[in-house]
N, C-alpha and C positions, 0 to 999 in steps of 0.2 A: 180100330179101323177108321171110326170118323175125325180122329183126329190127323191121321195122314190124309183122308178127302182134306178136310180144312186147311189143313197145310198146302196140300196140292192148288186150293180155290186162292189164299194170300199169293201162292207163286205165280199163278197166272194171271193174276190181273195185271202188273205191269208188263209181262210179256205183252198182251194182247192190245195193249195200248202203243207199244212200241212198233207190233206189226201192222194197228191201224194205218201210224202216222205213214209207214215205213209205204201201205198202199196207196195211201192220200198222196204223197210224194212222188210218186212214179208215176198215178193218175194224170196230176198237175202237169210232171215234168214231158210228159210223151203228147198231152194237149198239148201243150205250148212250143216245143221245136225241137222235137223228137229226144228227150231227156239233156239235152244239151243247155247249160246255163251259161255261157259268154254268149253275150250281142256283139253282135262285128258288124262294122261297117266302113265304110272309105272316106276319107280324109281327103279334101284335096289337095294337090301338090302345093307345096310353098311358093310356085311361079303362076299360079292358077290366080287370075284377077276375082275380087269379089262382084256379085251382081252389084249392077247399080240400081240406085235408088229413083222412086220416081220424080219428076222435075216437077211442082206447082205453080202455077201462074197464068199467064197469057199462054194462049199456043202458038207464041209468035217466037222461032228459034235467034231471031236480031235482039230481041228484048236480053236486057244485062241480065245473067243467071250466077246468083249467090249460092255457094254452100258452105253451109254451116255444120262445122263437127263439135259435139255434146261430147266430152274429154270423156274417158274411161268406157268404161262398160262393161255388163256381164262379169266373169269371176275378177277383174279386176275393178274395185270399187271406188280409186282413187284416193285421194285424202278424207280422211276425217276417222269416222267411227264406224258401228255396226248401225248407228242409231243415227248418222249423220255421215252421208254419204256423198262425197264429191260427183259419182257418176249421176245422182238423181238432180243434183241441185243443179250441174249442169245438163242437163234433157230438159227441166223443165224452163231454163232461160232462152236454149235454142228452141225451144216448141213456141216461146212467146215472141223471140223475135221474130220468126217466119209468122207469126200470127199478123204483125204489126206489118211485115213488109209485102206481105200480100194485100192485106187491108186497103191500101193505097194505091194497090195494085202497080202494072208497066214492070214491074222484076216479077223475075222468076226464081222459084227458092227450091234447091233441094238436101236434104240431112244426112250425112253419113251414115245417121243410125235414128230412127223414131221411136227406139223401144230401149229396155233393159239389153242391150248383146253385145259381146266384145268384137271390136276392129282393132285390126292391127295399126301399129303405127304408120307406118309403108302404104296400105293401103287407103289411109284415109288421104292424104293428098291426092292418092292416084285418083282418088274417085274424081277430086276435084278436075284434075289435067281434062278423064277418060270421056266427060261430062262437059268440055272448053267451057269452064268456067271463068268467070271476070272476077269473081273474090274467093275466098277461103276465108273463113273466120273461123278458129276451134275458139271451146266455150272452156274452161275452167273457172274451177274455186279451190284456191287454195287454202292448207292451213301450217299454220308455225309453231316452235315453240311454244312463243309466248301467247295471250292469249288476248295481250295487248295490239299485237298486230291485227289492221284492220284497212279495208277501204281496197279500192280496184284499182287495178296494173294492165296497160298493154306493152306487148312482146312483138317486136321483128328479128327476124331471124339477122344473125351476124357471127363471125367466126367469133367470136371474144363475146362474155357476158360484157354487160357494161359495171359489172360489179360480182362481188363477189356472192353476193344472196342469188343474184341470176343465174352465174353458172352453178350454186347449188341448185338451183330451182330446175335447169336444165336437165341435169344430172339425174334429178328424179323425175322428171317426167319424161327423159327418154329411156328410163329402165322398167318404161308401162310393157313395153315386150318383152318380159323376163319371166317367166317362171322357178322359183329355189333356180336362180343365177344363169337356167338357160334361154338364149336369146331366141326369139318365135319371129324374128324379123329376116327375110334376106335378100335385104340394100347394101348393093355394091360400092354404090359412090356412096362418098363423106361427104358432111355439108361443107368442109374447108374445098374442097374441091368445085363444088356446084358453083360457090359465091366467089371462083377464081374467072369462071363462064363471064365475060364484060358485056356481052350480050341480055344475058337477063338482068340488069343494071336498072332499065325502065321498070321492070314489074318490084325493084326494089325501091325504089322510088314510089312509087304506087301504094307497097307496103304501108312505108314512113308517113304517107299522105294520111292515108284511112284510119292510121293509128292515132295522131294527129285530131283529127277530127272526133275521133270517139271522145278521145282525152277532152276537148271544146264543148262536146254534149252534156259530160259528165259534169263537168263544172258547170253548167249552165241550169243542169235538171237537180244541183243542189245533192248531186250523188256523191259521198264521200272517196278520194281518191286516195292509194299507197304511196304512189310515185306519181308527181305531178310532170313527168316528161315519159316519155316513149322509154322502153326499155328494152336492151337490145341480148340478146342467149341463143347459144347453137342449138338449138328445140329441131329435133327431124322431121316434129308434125307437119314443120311448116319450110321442108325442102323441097317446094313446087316454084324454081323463081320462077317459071314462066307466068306465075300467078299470083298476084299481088296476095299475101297473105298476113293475117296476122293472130296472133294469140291473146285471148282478151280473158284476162284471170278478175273476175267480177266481184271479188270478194275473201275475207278469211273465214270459212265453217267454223273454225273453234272460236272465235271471236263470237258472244252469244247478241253481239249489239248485232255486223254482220250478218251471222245468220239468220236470227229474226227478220228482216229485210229479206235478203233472198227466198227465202219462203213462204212468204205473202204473195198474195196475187199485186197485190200492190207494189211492192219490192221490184217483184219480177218486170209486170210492167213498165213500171217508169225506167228500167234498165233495158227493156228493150226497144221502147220509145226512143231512145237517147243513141239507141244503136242502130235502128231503122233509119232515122234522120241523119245522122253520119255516113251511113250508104248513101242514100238518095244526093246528099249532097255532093261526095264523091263522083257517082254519077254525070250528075246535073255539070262539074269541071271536067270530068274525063269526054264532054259533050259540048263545050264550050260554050253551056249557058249559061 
């Protein structure tokens, strides 16, 4: 007889573990949202503008107001690694150049994003337009093949790369709205179509100017260059012509000379030193002083 007890006391012990769990789980599940485990919640519509950002500077709405987009964000991380992220090294160059363009104060600066989170492609111009901004700058860093590629690029928008590494480089950074191949963007108009507009003609001009000038900083603050001329790719970030915009790609991440630099505070600095005085003097012409 007590070998059937004992047998009885081996078979219930895992029963009684399995009914523990089985009460702890219903306990849990009926606290938290009435045993139900999907969270739902709403999405907004794909026509649904994103909040804008707040504006820094003067509180004077005449004063020229810069925004600046920090490339990538959130699950999409950009070029580089898990260890070497495009999305960071761009946040941290646009947090310095707002650092630098406020510093001197008379602009007003606002970010498409100030944190680790994704914006759509579509949406970061818009911010610009939503905001009657005077520039658009997005921030990138890119990386190559090779690991000999090195030194900073600026980008105007144009139907036609001006080479063939551009429209690859376009390529990829306007498939930043793709997820496994589906598009998260819904812009109706082509940039072939925008840049047929002969009216937006002036804010392309405007572009080429600011581009221009960065390129003169660069070279003057001893900053190493990719392309010593303006480079021209059908990039969507920067289909706002009403707004003089351009794409300033700061560097190559897997290039370890490169990286080092952009990840200094020093690095960063003196690159946004170089890009704060490019504004102001842009300004300073679009003012006729």
């Amino acid at each position: 007889m007590s070998r059937i007890v004992q047998a009885l006391v081996i078979l219930s012990a895992p029963l009684s573990v399995l009914f523990a769990l089985f009460v702890i789980d219903r306990a849990v599940g009926l606290a938290g949202s009435g045993g139900h485990y999907v969270v739902r919640f709403d999405l907004p519509g794909a026509d649904t503008p994103v909040d804008l950002p707040r504006v820094d500077g003067p509180p004077d709405s005449s004063r020229p107001l810069v925004v600046i987009d920090p490339g990538h964000g959130g699950f999409d991380p950009g070029a580089g690694t898990d260890a070497v992220r495009e999305k960071d090294v761009a946040l941290k160059i646009a947090l310095a150049i707002r650092k630098q363009l406020l510093a001197n104060g008379g602009i007003r600066v606002a970010l498409t994003r100030d944190t680790d989170r994704f914006v759509s492609l579509q949406d970061r111009p818009d911010i610009a337009r939503r905001l009657h901004a005077d520039l658009f700058i997005s921030i990138h860093a890119d990386s190559a093949e090779s690991d000999s590629a090195r030194g900073a690029s600026v980008y105007v928008l144009s139907q036609k790369g001006s080479s063939q590494a551009a429209e690859r480089f376009a390529a990829r950074e306007n498939g930043a709205d793709r997820i496994n191949g589906v598009s998260l963007s819904q812009t109706s108009s082509s940039v072939g179509a925008i840049l047929l507009d002969l009216s937006q003609r002036g804010a392309q001009a405007g572009s080429a100017e600011l581009a221009e000038l960065i390129l003169r900083e660069l070279r003057e603050a001893d900053i190493g260059l990719h392309h010593g001329r303006v480079e021209t790719a059908a990039l969507a970030v920067l289909k706002a012509p009403d707004i003089p915009s351009i794409l300033f790609e700061t560097g190559y991440i897997n290039n370890a000379d490169d990286y080092a630099f952009l990840k200094s505070a020093k690095g960063q600095k003196a690159v946004a030193e170089a890009a704060a005085r490019a504004v102001r003097v842009y300004f300073a012409r679009q003012a006729g002083v």
